[in-house]
N, C-alpha and C positions, 0 to 999 in steps of 0.2 A: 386257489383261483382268485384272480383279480375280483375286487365288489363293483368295480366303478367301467367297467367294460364298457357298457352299452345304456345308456340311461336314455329311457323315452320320455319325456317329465311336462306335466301338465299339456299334452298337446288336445289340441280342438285344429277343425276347420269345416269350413264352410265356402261354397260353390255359388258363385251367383245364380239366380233366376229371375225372369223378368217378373216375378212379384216378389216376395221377400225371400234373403239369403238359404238354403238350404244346408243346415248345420249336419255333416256325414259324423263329426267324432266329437267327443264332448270332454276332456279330461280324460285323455288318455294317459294312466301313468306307468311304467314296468323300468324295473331295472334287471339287464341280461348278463351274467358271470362269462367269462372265455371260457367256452368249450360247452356251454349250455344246448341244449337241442330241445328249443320253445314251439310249440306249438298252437295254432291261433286257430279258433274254430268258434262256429255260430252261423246261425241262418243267414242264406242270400240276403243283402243289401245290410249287412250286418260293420259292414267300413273294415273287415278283412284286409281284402288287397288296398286300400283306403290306407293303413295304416304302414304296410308294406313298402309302398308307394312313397309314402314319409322317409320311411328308413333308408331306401335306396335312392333318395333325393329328384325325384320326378315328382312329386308333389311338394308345395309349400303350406308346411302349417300357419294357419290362422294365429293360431296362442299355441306358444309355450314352443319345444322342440328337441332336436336329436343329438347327444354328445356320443360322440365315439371314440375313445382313447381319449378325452379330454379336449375334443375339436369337432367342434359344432358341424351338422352334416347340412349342406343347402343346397348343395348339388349331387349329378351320380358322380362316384367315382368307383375304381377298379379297387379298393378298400371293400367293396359291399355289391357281389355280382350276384344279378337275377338270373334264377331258372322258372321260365313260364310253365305253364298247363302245352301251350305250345310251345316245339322245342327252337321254333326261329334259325332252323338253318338255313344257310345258303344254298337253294338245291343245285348250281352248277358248280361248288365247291367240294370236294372229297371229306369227308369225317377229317383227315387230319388239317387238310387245307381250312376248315372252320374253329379248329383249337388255334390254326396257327395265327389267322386274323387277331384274335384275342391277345395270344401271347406278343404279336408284335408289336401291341396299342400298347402294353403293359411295361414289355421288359427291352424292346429296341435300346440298344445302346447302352445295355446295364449285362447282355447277355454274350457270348461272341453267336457264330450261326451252328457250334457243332452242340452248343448250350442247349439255344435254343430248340433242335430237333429232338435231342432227348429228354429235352423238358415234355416238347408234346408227346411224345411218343411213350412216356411215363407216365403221363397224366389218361392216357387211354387205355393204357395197360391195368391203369385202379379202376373203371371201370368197365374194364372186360371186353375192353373194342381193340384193342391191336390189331388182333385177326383181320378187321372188316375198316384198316384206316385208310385205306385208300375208295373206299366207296362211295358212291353218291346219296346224297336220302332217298333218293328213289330208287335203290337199290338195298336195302336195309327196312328190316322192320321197327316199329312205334317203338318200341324200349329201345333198339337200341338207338332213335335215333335221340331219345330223351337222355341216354346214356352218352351220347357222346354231346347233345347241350349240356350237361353235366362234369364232365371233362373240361368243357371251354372255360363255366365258370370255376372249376377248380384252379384251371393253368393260369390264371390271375394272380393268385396265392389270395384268394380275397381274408379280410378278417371275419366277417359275416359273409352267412351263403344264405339267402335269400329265396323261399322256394315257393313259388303259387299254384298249389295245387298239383304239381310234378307229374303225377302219377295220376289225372282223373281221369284223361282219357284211354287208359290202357285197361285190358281184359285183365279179369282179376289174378290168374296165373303170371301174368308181366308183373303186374301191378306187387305180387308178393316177392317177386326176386328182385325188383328194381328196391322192397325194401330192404329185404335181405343185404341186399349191397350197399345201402346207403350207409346201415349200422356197421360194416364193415368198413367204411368211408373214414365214417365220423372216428371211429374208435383207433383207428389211424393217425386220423389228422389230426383230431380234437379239436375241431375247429368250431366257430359258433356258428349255431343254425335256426332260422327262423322260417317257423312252413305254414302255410296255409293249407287245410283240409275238410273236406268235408264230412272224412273217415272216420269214426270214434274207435276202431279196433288198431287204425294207424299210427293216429294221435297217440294213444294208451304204450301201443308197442314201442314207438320212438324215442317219444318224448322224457325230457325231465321233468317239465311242468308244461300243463291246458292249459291256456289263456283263452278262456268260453266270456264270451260278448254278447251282450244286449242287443237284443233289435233295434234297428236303426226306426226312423230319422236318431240323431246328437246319442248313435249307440256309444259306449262305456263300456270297459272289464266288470262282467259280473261277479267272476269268481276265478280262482286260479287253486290248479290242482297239481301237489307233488306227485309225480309217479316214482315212488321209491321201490323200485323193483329193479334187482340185481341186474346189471348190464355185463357181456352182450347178453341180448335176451333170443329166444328160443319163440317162433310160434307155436310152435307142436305142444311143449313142453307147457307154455301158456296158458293153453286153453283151456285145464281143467287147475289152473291157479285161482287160488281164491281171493285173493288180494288183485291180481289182475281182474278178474269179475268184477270187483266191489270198487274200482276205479271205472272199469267200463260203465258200471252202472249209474255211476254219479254224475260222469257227463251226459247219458241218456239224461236221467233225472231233469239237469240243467237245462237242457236242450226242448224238453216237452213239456216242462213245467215252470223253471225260471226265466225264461230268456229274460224277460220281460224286464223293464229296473223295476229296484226292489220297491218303491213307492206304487207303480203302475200294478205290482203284483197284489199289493198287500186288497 
């Protein structure tokens, strides 16, 4: 695996207010390998989607900034596609009519038209929407309609899959087969993945390494945790792992007792 993938290096920023600037991130530093599945967690107003937002070029850092393949990021591009907490479909577009916006921004004129159908058509076959591509969101339930924003940004071919939260608002039975599927995604694709969560059972299950953040204002990485636990992984099977425990517990630990930076703590 490449080292030099995805380097986030010395970034800060800061939001005007009509009295002094409001610093959200303070030296943010990570570097992400290809095919990593990073995981970003910490308390509300913690510069999460803040940092996110960096990555997928809808924010401008302050200091410092974002290489990707060795080409600085300062705008969005289809290199690096969002999946929201909400799934932002078009609700008079069909599941596949909403893959196919995406793939026509992306690949028009790189693809012919019989390409591009069974590109989309492919891309919702991985997760689990076939069945239901002709449908409208209002017709479809919360997973899958987060399954088929899922889809769109896949049929991008993005290098980085960008996730905020994907799964908060879905009932926990969704919420565990949308993960089930995702780890079946990744292990497929191997693609790199950056998530936002609020879940520590999610984060632990997914991930290769926790990126747990300070409380804001000017939050910072506290601490970053390997999850060296055999992939694919198994919930069932998990649950009474003890090495799995002993990671869940560390970011509890973090979370109720470190957030803080380590000067504010001492």
């Amino acid at each position: 695996m490449s080292t030099k993938h995805l380097e986030i290096s010395q970034v800060s920023i800061e939001f005007p207010t009509p009295s002094v600037p409001f610093k959200a991130l303070d030296q943010i530093d990570l570097s992400i390998k290809q095919g990593e599945f990073v995981s970003l967690i910490g308390h509300s107003g913690c510069g999460k989607s803040t940092v996110l937002n960096i990555v997928a070029g809808l924010y401008q850092a302050t200091e410092g900034g974002v290489i990707l393949d060795g080409k600085e990021v300062n705008e969005p591009g289809p290199d690096r596609a969002v999946v929201f907490q909400n799934h932002s479909l078009l609700p008079w577009l069909t599941a596949y009519e909403n893959v196919e916006l995406a793939v026509n921004q992306v690949f028009k004129g790189k693809k012919s038209k019989v390409e591009m159908k069974e590109w989309i058509e492919h891309n919702l076959h991985l997760v689990h929407m076939d069945h239901a591509m002709h449908k409208r969101p209002s017709e479809i339930s919360g997973g899958m309609k987060q399954r088929v924003g899922i889809a769109r940004a896949l049929a991008m071919e993005p290098k980085v899959l960008l996730m905020d939260e994907p799964f908060g608002a879905l009932d926990a039975l969704t919420r565990a087969h949308m993960q089930d599927s995702l780890i079946e995604i990744q292990q497929r694709l191997n693609n790199t993945v950056i998530m936002i969560t609020h879940d520590v059972d999610e984060a632990v299950l997914l991930s290769d390494r926790i990126v747990m953040m300070t409380n804001g204002p000017a939050a910072t990485i506290g601490e970053i945790l390997d999850v060296d636990l055999d992939k694919p992984r198994n919930r069932v099977e998990l649950a009474d792992n003890e090495d799995y425990n002993h990671l869940r517990a560390q970011v509890l630990k973090f979370l109720y007792e470190r957030q803080r930076k380590p000067e504010e703590a001492a």
